[in-house]
C-alpha positions as CSV (number, residue, x, y, z in Angstrom):
1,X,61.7,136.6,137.4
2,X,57.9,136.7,137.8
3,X,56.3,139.5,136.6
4,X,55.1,142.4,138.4
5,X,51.2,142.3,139.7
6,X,49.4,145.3,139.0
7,X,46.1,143.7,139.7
8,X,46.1,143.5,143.4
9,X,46.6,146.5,143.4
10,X,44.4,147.8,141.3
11,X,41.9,145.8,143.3
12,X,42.4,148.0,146.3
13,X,41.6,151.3,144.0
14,X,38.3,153.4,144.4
15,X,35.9,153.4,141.8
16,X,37.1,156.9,140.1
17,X,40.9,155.0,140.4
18,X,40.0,151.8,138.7
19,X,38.3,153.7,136.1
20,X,41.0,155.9,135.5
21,X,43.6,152.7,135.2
22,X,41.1,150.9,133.4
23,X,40.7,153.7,130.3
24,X,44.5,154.3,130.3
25,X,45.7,150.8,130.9
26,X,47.7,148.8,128.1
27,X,45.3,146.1,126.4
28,X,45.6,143.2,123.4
29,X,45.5,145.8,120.9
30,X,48.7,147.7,122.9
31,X,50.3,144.1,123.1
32,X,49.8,143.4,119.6
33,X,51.1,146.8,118.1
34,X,54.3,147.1,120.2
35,X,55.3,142.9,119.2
36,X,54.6,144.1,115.6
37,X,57.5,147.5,116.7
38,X,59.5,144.9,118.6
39,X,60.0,142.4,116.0
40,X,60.9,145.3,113.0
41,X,63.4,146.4,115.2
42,X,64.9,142.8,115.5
43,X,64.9,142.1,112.0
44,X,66.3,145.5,110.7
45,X,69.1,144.9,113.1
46,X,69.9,141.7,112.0
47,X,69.6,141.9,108.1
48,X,71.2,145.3,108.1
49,X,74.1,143.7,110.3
50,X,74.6,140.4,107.8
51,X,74.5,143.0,104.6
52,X,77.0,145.1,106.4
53,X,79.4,142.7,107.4
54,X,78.8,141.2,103.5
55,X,80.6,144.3,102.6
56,X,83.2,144.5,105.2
57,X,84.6,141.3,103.9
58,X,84.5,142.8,100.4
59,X,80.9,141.4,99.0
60,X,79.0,144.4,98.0
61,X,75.5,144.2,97.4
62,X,75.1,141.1,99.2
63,X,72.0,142.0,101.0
64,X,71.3,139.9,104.1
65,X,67.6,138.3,105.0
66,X,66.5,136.4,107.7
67,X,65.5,132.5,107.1
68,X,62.0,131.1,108.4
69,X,63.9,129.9,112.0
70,X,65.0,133.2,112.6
71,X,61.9,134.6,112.2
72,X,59.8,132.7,114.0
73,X,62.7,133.2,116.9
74,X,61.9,136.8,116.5
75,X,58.6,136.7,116.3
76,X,58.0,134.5,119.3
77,X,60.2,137.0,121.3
78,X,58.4,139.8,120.5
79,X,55.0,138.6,122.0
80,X,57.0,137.3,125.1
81,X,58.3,141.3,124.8
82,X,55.3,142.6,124.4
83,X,53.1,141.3,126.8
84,X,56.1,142.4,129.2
85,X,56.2,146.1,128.5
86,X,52.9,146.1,128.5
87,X,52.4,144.4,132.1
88,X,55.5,146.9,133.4
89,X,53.7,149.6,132.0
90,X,50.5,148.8,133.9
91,X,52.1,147.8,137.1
92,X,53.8,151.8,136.7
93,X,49.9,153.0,135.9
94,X,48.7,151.8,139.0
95,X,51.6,153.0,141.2
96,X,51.4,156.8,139.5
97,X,47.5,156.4,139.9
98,X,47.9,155.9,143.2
99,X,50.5,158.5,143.9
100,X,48.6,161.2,142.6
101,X,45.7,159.9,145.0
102,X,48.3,160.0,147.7
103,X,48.8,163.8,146.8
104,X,45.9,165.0,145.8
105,X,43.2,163.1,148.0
106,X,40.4,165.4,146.1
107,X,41.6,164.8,142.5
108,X,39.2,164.2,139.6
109,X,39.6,162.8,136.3
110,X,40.8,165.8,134.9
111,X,43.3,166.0,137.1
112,X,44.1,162.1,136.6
113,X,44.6,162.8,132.9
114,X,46.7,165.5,132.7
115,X,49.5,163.8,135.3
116,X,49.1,160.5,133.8
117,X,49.8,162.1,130.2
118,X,52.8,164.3,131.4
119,X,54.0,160.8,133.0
120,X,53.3,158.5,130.2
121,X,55.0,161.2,127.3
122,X,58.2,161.5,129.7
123,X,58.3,157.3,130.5
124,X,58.0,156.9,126.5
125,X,60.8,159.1,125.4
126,X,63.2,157.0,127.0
127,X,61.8,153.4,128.1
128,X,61.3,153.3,123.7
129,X,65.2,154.1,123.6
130,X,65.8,151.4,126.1
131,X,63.9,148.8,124.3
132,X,65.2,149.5,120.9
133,X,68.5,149.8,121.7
134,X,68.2,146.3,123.8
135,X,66.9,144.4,120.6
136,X,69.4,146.3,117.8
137,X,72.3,145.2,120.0
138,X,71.0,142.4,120.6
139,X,70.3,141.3,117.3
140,X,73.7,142.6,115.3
141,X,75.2,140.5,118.2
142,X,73.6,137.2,116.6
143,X,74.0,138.3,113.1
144,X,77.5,138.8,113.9
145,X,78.2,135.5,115.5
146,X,76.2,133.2,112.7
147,X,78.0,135.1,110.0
148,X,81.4,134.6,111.2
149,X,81.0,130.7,112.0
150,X,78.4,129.7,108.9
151,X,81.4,131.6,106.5
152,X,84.4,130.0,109.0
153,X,85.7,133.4,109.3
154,X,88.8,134.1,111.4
155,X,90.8,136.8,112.5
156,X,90.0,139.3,115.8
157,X,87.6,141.4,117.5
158,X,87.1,144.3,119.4
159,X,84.5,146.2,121.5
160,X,82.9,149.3,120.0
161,X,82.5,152.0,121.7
162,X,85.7,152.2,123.5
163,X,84.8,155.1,125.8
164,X,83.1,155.1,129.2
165,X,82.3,151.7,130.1
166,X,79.8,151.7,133.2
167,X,79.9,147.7,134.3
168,X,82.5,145.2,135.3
169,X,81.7,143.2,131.9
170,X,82.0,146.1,129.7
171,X,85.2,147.3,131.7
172,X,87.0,143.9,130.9
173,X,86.0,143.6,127.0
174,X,87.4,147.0,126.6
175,X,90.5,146.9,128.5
176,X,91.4,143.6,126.7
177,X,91.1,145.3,123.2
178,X,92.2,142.6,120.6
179,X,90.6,139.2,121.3
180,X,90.5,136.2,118.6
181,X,87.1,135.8,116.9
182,X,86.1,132.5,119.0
183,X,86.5,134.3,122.1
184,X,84.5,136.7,120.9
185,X,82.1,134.5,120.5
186,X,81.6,133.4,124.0
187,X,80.7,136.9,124.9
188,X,76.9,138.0,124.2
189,X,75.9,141.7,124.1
190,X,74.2,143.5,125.6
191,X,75.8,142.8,128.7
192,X,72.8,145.3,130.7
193,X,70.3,148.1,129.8
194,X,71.1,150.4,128.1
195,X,74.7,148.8,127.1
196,X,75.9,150.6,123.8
197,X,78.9,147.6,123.2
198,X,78.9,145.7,120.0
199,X,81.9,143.6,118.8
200,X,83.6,144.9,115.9
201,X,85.4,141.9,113.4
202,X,88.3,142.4,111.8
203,X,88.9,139.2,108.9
204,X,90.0,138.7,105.9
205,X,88.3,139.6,102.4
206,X,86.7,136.9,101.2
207,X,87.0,135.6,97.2
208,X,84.2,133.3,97.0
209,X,80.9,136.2,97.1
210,X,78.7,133.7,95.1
211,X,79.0,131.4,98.4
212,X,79.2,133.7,100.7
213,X,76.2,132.8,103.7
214,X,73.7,136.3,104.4
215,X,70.8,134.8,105.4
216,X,68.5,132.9,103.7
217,X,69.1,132.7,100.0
218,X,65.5,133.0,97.9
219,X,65.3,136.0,95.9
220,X,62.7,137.9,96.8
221,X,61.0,136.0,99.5
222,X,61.7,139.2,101.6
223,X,58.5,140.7,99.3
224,X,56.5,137.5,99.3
225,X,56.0,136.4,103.3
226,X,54.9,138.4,106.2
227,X,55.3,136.8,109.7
């Protein structure tokens, strides 16, 4: 899907309207600082998912990391991300900018400021819950699915939560309950915004912890590499 223009639009603004989009638009520095969010929350979710599931199958203290691949897979995402929200968010801008022009022909900057502010604060408490919970699903969801097949774990899986499904996907994962671990596999999650659903293995305990995969094996090149 091509993204949103906010530019023509903009272009049709008065001078006091481009001014007031131009001072409260997102820019580079925006961009940067929300892949830099963006790609925290991807790798939390996924290291905290392969230590987790390390313990599930009976390997405590197994703590899982991220290999170079994965990172850079993360990392390149979270520009694409950024520069995204950050066009979605100015595309918004220029709509509310010209909304409030629409209602209050006579408005100044003041008045620009304060209704862009009350707008911005309410869009932020939620579109932030939308995008983190998009990338922590996301991410435990491919944590989950290298785990199982780089250990060649077997056994079932289930969808977590179990209550109030609101799609036709979710609806079917939940009313089938038990599924084997390779059909599991061939469902992705999030299925939509704002989709809660995770898969939930159930395998044996493993007796080999030594060999167990988490992630990329160096000690301590979690302290010694930024990406």
């Amino acid at each position: 899907m091509a993204p949103r223009q906010w530019q023509p639009i903009v272009a049709e603004f008065s001078r006091v309207m481009k001014l007031v989009h131009l001072a409260t638009r997102m820019d580079q520095v925006d961009i940067d600082a929300i892949a830099s969010d963006v790609f925290k929350e991807k790798r939390r979710a996924y290291e905290d998912e392969l230590t987790a599931l390390s313990a599930a199958v009976g390997c405590v203290g197994k703590i899982g990391r991220a290999d170079n691949s994965t990172l850079s897979t993360m990392h390149d995402e979270s520009q694409t991300e950024a520069f995204g929200i950050a066009n979605t968010y100015n595309y918004d801008l220029a709509l509310v900018v010209r909304t409030i022009r629409s209602e209050v022909p006579t408005a100044n900057r003041y008045v620009y400021a304060k209704r862009i502010g009350d707008w911005s604060r309410t869009r932020a408490e939620w579109k932030s819950k939308q995008i983190m919970l998009w990338n922590t699903v996301n991410w435990r969801d491919k944590a989950q699915k290298e785990f199982i097949a780089r250990n060649g774990l077997t056994g079932y899986a289930i969808v977590k939560p179990r209550s109030n499904p609101v799609c036709d996907v979710c609806r079917y994962w939940v009313k089938r309950g038990k599924v084997s671990v390779e059909e599991a596999n061939q469902m992705e999650w999030p299925a939509h915004l704002n989709c809660p659903h995770n898969w939930e293995y159930h395998t044996k305990k493993v007796t080999d912890c030594d060999n167990l995969w988490v992630g990329l094996p160096v000690k301590n090149w979690y302290d010694q590499v930024e990406v």
